[in-house]
N, CA, C and O atoms as CSV, one atom per row, in Angstrom:
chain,resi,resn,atom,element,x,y,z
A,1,UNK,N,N,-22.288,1.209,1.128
A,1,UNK,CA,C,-21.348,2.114,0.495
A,1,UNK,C,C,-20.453,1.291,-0.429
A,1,UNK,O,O,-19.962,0.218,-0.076
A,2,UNK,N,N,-20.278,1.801,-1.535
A,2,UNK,CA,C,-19.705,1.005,-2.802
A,2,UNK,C,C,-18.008,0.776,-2.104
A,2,UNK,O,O,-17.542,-0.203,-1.523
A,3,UNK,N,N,-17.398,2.058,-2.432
A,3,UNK,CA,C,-16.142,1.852,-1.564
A,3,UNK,C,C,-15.970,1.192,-0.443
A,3,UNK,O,O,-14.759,1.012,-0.307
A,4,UNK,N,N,-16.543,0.752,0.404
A,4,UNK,CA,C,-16.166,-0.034,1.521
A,4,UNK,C,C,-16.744,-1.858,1.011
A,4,UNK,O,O,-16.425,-2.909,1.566
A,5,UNK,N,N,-17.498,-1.695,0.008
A,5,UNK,CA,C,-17.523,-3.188,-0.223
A,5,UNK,C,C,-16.685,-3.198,-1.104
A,5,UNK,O,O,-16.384,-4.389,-1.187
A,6,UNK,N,N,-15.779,-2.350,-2.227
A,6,UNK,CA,C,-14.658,-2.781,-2.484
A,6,UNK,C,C,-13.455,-2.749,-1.804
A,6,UNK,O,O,-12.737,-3.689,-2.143
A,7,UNK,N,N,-13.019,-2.101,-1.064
A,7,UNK,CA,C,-12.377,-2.042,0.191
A,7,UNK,C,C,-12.441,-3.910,0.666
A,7,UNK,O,O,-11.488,-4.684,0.579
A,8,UNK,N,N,-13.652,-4.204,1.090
A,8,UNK,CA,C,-13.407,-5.723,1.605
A,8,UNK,C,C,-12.806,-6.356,0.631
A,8,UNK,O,O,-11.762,-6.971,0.850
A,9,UNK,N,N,-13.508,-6.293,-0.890
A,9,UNK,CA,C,-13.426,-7.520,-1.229
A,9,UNK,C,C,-11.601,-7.840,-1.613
A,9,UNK,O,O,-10.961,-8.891,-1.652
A,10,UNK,N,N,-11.243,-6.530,-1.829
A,10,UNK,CA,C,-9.695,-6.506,-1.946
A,10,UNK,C,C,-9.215,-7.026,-0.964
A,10,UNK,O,O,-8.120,-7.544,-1.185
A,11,UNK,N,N,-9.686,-7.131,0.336
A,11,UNK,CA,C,-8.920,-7.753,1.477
A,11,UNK,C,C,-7.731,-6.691,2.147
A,11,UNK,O,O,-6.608,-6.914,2.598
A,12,UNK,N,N,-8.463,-5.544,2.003
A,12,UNK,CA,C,-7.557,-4.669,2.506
A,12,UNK,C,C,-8.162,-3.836,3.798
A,12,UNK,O,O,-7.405,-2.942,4.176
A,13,UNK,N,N,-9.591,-3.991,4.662
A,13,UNK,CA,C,-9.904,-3.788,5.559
A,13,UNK,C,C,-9.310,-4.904,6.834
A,13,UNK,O,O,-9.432,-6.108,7.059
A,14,UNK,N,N,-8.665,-3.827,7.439
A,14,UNK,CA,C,-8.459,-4.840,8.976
A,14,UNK,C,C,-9.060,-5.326,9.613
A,14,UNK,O,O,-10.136,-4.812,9.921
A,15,UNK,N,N,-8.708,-6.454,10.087
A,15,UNK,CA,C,-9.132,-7.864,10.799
A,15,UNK,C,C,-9.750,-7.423,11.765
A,15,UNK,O,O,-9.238,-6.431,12.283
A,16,UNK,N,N,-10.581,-7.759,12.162
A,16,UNK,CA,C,-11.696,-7.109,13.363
A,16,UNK,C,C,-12.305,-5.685,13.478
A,16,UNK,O,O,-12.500,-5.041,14.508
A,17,UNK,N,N,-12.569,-5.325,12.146
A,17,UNK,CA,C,-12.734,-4.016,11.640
A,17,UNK,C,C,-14.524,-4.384,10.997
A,17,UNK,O,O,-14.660,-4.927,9.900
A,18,UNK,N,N,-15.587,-4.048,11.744
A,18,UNK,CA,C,-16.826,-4.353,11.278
A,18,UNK,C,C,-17.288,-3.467,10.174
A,18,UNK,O,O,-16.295,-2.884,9.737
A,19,UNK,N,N,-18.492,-3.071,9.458
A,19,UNK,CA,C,-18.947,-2.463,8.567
A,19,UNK,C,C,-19.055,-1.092,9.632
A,19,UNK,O,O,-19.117,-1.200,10.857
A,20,UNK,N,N,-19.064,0.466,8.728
A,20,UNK,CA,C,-19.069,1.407,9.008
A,20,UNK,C,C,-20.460,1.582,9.871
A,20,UNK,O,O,-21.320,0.715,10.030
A,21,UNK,N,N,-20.462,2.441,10.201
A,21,UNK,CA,C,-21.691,3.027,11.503
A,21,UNK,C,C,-23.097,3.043,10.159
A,21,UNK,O,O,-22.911,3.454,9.014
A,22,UNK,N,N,-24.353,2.528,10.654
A,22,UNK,CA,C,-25.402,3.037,10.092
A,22,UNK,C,C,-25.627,4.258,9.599
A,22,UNK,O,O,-26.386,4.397,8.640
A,23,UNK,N,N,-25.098,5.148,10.093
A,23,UNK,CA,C,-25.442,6.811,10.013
A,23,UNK,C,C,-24.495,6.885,8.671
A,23,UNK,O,O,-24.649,7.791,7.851
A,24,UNK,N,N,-23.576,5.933,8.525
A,24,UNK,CA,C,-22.128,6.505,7.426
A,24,UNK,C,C,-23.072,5.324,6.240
A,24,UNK,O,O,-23.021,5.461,5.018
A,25,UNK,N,N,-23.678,4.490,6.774
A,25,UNK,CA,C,-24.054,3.372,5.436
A,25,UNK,C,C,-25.374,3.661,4.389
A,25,UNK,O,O,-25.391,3.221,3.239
A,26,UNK,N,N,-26.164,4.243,4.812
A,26,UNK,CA,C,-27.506,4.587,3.948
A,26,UNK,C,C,-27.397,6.154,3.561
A,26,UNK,O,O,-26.575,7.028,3.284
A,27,UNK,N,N,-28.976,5.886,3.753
A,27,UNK,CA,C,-29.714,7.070,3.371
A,27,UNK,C,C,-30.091,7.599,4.501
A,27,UNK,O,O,-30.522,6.958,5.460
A,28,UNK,N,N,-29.930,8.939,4.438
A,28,UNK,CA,C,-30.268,9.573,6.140
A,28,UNK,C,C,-31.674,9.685,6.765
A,28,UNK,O,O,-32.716,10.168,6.323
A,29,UNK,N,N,-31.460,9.263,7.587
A,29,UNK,CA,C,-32.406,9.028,8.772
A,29,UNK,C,C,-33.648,9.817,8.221
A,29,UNK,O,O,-33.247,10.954,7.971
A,30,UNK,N,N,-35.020,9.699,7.918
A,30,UNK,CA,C,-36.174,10.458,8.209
A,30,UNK,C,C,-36.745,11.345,8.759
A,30,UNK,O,O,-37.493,12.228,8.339
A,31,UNK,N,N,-36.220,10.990,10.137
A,31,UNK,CA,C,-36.509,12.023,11.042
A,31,UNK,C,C,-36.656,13.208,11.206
A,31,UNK,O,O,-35.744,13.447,10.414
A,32,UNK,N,N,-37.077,14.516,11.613
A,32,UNK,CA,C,-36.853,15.510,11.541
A,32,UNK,C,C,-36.971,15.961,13.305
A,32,UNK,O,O,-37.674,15.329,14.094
A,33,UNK,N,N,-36.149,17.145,13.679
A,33,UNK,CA,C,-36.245,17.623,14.966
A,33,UNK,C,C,-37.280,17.925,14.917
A,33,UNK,O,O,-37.743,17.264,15.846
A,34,UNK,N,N,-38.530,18.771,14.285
A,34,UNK,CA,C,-39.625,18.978,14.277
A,34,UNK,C,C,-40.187,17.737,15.033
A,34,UNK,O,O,-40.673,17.974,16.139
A,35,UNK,N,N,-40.189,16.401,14.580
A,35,UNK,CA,C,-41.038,15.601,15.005
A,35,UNK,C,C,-40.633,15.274,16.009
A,35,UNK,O,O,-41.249,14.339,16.519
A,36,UNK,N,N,-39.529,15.794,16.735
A,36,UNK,CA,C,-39.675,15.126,18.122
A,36,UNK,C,C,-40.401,15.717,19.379
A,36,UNK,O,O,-40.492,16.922,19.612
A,37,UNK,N,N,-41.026,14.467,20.345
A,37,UNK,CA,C,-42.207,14.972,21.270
A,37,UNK,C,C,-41.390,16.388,21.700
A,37,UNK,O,O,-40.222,16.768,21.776
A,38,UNK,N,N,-43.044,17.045,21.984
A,38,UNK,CA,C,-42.923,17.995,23.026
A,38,UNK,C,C,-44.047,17.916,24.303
A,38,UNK,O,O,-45.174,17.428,24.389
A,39,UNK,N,N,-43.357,18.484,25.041
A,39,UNK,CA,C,-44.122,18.545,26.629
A,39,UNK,C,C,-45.314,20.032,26.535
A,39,UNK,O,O,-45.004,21.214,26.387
A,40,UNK,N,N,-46.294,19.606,26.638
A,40,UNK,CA,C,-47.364,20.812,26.944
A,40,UNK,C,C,-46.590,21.618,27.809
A,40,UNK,O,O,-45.893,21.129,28.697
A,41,UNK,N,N,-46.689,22.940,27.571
A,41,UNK,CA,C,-46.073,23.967,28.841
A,41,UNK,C,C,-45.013,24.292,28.847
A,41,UNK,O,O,-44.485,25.090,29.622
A,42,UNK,N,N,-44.346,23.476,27.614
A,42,UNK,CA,C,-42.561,23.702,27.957
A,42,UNK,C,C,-42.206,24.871,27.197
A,42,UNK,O,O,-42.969,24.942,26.233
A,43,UNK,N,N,-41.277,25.934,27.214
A,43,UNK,CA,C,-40.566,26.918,26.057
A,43,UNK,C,C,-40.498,26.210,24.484
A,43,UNK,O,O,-39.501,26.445,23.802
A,44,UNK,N,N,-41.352,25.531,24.056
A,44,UNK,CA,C,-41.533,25.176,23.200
A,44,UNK,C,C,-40.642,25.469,21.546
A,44,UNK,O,O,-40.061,24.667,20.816
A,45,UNK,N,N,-40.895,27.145,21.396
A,45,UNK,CA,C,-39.953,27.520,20.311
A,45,UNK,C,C,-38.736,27.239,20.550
A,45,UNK,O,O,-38.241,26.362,19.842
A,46,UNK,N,N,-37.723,27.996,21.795
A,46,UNK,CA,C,-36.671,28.033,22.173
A,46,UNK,C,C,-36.055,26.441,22.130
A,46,UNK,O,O,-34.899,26.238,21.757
A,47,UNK,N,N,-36.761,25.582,22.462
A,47,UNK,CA,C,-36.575,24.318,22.581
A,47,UNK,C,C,-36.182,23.869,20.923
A,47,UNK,O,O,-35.246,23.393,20.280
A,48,UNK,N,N,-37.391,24.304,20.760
A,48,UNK,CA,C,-37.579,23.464,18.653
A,48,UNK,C,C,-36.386,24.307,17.871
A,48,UNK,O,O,-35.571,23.565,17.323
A,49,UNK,N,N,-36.177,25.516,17.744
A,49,UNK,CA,C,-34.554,26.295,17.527
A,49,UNK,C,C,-33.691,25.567,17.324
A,49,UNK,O,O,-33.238,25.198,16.241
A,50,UNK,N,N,-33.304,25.219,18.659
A,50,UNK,CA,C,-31.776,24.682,18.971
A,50,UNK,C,C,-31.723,23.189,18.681
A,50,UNK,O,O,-30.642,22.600,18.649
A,51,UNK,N,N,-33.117,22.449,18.427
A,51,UNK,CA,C,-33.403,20.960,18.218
A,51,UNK,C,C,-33.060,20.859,16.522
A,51,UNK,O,O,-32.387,19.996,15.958
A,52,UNK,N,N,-33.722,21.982,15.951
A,52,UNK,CA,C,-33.496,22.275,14.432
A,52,UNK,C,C,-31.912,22.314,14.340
A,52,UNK,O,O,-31.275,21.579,13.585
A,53,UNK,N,N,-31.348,23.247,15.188
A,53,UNK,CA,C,-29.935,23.906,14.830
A,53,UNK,C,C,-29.013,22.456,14.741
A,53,UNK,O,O,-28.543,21.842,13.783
A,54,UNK,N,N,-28.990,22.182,16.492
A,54,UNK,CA,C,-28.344,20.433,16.434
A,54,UNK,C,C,-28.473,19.914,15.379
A,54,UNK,O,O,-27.534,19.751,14.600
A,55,UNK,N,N,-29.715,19.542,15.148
A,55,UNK,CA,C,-30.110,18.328,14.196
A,55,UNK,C,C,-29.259,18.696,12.646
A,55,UNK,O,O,-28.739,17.876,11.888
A,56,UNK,N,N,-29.342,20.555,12.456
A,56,UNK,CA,C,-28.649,20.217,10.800
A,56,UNK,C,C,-27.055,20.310,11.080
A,56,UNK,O,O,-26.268,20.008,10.183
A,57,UNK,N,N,-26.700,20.646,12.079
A,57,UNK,CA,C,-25.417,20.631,12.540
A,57,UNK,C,C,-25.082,19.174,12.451
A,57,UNK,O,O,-23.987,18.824,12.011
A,58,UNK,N,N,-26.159,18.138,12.931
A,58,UNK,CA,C,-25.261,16.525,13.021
A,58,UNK,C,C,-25.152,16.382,11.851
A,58,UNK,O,O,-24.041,16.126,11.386
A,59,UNK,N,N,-26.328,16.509,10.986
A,59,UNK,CA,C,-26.390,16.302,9.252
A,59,UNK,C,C,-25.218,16.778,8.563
A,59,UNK,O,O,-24.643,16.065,7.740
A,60,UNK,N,N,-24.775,18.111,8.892
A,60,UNK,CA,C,-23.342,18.393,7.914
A,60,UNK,C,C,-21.981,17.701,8.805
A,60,UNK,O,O,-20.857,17.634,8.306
A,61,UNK,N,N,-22.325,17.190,10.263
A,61,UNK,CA,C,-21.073,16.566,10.160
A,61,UNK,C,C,-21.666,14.876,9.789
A,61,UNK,O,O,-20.795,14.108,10.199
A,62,UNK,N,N,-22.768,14.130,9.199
A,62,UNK,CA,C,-22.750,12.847,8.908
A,62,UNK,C,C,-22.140,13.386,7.196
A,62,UNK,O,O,-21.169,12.822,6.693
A,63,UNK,N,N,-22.725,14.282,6.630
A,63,UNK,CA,C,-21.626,14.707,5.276
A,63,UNK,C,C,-20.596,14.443,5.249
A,63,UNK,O,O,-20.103,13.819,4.310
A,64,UNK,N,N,-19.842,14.898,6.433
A,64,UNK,CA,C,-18.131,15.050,6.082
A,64,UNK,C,C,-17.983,13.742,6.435
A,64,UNK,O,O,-17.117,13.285,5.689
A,65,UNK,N,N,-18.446,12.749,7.317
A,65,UNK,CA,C,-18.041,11.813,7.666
A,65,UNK,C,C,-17.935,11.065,6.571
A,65,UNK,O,O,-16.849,10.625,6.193
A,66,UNK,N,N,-19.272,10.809,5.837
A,66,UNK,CA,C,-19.349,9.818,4.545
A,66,UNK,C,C,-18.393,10.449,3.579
A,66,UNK,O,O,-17.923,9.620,2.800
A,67,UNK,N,N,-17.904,11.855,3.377
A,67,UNK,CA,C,-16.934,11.778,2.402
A,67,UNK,C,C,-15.727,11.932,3.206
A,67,UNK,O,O,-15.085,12.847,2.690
A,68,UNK,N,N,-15.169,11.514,4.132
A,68,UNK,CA,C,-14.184,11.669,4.848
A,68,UNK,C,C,-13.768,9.052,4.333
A,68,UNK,O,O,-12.837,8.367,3.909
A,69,UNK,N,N,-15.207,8.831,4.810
A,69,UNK,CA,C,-14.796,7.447,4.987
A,69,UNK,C,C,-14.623,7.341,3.477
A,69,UNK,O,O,-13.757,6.506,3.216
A,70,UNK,N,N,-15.312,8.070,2.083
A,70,UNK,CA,C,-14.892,7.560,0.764
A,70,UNK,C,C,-14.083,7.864,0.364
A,70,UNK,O,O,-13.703,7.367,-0.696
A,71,UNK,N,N,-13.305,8.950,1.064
A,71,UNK,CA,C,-11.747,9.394,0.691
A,71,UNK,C,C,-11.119,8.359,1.557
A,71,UNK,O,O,-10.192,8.011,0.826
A,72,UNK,N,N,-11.048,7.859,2.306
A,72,UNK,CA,C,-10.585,7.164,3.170
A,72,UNK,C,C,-10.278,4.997,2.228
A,72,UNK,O,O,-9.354,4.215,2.003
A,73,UNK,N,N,-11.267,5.055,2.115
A,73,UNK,CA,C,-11.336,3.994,0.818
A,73,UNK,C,C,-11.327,3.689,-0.091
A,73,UNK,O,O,-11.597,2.591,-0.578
A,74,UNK,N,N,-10.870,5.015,-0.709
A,74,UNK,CA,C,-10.080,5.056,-2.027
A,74,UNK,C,C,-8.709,5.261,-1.895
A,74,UNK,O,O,-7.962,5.055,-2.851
A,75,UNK,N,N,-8.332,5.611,-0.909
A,75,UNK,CA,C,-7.092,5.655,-0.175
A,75,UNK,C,C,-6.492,4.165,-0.001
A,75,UNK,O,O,-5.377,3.717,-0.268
A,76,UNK,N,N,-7.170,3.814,0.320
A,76,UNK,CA,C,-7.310,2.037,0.901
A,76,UNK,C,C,-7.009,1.498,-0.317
A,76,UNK,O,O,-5.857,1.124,-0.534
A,77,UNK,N,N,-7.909,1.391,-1.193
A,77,UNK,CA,C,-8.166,0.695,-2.371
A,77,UNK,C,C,-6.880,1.094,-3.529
A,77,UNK,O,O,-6.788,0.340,-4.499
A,78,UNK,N,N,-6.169,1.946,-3.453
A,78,UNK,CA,C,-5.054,2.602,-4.193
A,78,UNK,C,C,-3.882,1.953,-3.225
A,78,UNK,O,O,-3.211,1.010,-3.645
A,79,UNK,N,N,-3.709,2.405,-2.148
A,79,UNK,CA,C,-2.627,1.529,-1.348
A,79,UNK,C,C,-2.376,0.481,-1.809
A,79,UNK,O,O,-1.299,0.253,-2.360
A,80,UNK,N,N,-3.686,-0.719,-1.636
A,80,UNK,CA,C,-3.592,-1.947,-2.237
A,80,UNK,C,C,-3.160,-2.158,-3.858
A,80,UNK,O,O,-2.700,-3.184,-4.360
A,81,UNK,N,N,-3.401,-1.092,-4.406
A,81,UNK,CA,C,-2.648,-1.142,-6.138
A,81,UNK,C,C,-1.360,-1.248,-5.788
A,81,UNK,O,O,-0.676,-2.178,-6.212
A,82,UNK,N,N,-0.919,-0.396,-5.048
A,82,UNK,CA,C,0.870,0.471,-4.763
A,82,UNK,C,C,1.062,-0.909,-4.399
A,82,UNK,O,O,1.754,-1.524,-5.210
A,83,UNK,N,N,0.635,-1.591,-3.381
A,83,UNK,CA,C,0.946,-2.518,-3.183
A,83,UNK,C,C,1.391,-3.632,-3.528
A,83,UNK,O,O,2.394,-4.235,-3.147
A,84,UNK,N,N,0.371,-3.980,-4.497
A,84,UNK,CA,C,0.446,-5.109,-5.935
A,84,UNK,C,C,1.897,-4.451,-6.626
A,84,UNK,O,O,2.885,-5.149,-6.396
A,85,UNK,N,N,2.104,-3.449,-7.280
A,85,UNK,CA,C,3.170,-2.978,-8.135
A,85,UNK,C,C,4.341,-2.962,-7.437
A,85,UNK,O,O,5.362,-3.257,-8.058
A,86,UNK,N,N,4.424,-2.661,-6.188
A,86,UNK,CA,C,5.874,-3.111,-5.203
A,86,UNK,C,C,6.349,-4.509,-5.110
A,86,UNK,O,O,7.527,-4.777,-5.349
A,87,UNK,N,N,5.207,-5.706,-4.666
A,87,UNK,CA,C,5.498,-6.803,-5.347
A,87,UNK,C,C,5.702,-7.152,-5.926
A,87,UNK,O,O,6.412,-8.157,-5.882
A,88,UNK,N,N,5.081,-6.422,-7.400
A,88,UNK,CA,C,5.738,-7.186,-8.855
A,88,UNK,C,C,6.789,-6.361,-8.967
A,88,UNK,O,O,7.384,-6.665,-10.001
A,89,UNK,N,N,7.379,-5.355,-8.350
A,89,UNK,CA,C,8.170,-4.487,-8.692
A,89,UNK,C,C,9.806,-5.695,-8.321
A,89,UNK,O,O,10.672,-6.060,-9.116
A,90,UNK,N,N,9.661,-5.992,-6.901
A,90,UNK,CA,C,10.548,-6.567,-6.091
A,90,UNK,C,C,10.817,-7.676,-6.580
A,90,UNK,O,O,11.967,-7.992,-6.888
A,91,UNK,N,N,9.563,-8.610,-6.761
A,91,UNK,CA,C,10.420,-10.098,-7.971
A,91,UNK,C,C,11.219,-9.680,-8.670
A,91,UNK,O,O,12.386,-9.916,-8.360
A,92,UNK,N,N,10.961,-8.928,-9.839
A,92,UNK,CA,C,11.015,-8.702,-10.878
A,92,UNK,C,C,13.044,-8.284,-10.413
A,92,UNK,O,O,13.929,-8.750,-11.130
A,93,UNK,N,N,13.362,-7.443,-9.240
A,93,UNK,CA,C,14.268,-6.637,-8.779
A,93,UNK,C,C,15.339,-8.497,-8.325
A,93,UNK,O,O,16.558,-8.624,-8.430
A,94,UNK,N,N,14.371,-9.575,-7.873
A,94,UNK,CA,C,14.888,-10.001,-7.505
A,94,UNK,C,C,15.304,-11.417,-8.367
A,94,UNK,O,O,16.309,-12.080,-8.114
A,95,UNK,N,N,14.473,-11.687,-9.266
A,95,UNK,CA,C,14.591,-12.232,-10.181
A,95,UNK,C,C,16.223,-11.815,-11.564
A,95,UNK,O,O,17.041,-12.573,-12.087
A,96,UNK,N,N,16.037,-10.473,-11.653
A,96,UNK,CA,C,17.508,-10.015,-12.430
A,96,UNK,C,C,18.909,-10.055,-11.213
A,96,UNK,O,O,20.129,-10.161,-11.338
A,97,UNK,N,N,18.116,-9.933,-10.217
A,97,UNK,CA,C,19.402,-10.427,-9.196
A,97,UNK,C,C,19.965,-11.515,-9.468
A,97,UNK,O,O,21.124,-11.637,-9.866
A,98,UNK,N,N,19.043,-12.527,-9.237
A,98,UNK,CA,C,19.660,-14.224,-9.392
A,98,UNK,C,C,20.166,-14.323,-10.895
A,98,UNK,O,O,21.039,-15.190,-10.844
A,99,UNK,N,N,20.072,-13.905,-12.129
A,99,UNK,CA,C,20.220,-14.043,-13.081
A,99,UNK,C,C,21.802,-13.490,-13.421
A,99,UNK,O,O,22.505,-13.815,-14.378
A,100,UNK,N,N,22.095,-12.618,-12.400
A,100,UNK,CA,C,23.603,-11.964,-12.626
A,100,UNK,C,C,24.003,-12.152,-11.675
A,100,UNK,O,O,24.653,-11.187,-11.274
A,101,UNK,N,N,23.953,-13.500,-10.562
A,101,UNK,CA,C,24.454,-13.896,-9.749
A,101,UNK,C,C,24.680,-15.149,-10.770
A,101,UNK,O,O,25.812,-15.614,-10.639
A,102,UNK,N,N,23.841,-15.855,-11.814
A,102,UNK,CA,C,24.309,-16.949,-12.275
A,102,UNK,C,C,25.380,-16.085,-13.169
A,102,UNK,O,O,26.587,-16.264,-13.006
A,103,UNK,N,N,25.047,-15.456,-13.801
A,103,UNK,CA,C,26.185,-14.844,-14.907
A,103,UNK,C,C,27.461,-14.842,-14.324
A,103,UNK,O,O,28.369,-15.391,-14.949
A,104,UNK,N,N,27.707,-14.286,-13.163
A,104,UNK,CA,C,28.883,-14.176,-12.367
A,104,UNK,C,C,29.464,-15.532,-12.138
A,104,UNK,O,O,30.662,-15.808,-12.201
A,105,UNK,N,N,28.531,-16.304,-11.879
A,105,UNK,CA,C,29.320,-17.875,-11.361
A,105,UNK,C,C,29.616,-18.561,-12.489
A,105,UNK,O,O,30.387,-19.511,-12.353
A,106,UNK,N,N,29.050,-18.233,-13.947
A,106,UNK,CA,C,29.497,-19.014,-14.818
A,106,UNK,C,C,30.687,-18.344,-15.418
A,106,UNK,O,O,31.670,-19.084,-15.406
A,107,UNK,N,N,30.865,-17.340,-15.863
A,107,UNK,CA,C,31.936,-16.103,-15.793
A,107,UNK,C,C,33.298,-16.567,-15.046
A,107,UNK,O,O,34.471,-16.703,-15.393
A,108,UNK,N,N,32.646,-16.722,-13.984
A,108,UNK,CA,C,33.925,-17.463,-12.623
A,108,UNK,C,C,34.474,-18.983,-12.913
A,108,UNK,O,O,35.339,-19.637,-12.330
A,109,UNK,N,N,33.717,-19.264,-13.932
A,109,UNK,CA,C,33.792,-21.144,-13.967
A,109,UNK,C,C,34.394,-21.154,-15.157
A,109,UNK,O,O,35.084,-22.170,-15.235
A,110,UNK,N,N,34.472,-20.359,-16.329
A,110,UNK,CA,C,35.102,-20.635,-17.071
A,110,UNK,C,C,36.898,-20.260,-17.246
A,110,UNK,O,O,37.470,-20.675,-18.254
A,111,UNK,N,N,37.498,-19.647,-16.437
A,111,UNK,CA,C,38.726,-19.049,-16.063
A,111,UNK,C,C,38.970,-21.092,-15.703
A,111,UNK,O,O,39.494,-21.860,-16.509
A,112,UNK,N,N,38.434,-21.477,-14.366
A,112,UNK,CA,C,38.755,-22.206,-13.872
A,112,UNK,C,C,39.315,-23.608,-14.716
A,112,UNK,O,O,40.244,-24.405,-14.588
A,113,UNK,N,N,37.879,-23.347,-15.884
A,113,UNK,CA,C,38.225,-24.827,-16.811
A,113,UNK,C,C,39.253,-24.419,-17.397
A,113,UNK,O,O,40.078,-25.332,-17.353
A,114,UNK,N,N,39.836,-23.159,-18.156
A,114,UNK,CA,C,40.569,-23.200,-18.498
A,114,UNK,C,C,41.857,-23.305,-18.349
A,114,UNK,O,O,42.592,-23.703,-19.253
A,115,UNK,N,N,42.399,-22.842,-16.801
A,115,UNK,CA,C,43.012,-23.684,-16.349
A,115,UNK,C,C,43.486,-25.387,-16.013
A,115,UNK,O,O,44.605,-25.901,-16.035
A,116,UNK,N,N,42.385,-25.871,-15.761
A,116,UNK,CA,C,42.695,-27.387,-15.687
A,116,UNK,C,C,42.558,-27.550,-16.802
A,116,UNK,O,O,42.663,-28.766,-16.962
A,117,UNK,N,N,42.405,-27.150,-17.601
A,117,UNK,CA,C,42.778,-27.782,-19.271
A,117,UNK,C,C,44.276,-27.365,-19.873
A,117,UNK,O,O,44.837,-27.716,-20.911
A,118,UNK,N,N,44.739,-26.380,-18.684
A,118,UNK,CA,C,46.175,-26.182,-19.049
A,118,UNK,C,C,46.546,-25.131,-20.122
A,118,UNK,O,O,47.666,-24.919,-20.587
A,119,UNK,N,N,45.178,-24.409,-20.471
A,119,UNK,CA,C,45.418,-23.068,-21.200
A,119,UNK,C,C,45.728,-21.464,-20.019
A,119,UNK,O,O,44.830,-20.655,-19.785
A,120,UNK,N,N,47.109,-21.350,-19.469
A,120,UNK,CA,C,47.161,-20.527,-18.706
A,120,UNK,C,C,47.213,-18.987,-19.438
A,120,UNK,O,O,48.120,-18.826,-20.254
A,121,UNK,N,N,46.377,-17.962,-19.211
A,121,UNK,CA,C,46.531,-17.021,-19.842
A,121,UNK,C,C,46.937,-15.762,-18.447
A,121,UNK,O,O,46.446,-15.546,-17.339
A,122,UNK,N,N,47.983,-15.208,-19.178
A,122,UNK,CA,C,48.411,-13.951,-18.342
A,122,UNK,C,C,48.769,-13.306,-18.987
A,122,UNK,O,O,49.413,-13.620,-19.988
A,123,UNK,N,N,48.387,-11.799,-18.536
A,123,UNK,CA,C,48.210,-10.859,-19.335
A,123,UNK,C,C,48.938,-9.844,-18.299
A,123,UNK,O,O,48.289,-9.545,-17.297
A,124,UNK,N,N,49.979,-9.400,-18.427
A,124,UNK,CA,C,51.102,-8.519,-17.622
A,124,UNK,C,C,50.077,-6.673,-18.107
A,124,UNK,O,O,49.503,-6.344,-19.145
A,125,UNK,N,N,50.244,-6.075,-17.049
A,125,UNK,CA,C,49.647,-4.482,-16.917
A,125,UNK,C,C,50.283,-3.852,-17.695
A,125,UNK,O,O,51.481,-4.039,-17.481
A,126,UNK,N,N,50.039,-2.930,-18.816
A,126,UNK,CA,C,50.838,-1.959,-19.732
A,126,UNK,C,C,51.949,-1.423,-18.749
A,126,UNK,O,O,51.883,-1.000,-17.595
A,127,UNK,N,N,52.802,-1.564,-19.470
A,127,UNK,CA,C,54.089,-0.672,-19.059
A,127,UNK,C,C,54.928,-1.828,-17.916
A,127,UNK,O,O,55.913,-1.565,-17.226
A,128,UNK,N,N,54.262,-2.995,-17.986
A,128,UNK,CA,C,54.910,-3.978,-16.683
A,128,UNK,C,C,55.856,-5.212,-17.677
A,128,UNK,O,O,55.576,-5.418,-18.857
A,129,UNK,N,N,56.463,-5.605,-17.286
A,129,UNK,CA,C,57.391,-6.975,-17.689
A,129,UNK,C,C,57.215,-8.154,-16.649
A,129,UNK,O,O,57.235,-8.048,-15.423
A,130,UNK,N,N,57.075,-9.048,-17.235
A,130,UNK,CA,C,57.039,-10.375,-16.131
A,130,UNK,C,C,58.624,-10.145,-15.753
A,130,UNK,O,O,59.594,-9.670,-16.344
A,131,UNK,N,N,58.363,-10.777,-14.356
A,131,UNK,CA,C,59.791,-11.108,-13.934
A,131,UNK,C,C,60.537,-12.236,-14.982
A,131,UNK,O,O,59.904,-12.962,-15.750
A,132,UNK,N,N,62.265,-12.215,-14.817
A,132,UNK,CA,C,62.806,-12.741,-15.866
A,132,UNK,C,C,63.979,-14.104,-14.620
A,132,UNK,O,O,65.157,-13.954,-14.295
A,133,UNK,N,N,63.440,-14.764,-14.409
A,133,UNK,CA,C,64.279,-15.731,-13.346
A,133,UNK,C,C,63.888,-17.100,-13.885
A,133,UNK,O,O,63.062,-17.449,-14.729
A,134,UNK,N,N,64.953,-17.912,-12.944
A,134,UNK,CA,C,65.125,-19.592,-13.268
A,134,UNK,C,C,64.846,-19.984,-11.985
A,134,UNK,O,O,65.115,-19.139,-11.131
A,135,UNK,N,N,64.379,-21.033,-11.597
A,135,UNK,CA,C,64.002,-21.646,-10.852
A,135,UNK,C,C,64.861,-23.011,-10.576
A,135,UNK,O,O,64.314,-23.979,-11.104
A,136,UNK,N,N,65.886,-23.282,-9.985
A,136,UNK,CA,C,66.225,-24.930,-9.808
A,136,UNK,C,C,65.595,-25.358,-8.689
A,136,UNK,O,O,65.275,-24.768,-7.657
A,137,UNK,N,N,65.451,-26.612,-9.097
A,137,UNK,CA,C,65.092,-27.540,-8.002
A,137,UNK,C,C,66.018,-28.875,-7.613
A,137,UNK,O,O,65.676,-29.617,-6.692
């Protein structure tokens, strides 16, 4: 099945997870209930009926199964996209982080030089006055 060998090769089938059942991997079985033995003497029709009925009854549920497992691994195989794009999503989230964490610290560093260089700037709130006092020592 195409989907389940891309499924592996993405590396998105779980670890101790073998290849799907024979019945889900090929081409269906040959067989027919017709051909299976019968016993001389036995209810023969009644028998071959319900051997027919079973038999196309397993056939439409090996159907749903195989499109149950290729919905199932395209499911898989899309996860693993979502996946990829959340990762690049999250660097990317975490990368502009660090970048305005440096902005901030250099932002923060230049107040500082300007202080020890003795350029004090203050800037009083509209409508405020610095206090007006002397200081002795």
């Amino acid at each position: 099945m195409e989907l389940w060998r891309q499924l592996r090769q993405a590396g998105l089938v779980p670890p101790g997870l073998g290849p799907p059942p024979r019945a889900l991997r090929g081409v269906p079985p040959s067989e027919r209930a017709g051909q299976t033995l019968m016993f001389p003497g036995a209810d023969t029709e009644g028998a071959r009926e319900s051997l027919l009925w079973i038999w196309e009854e397993l056939e439409n549920l090996r159907r749903v199964d195989i499109e149950l497992l290729g919905q199932l691994c395209s499911l898989g195989l899309e996860m693993g996209l979502l996946r990829e794009e959340l990762v690049d999503f999250l660097e990317e989230e975490e990368e502009e982080e660090e970048e305005e964490i440096l902005k901030e610290e250099e932002e923060d560093e230049e107040p500082e030089e300007n202080l020890e260089e003795g350029h004090l700037e203050i800037c009083p709130a509209p409508g405020h006055r610095l206090p007006d006092f002397e200081m002795t020592i």
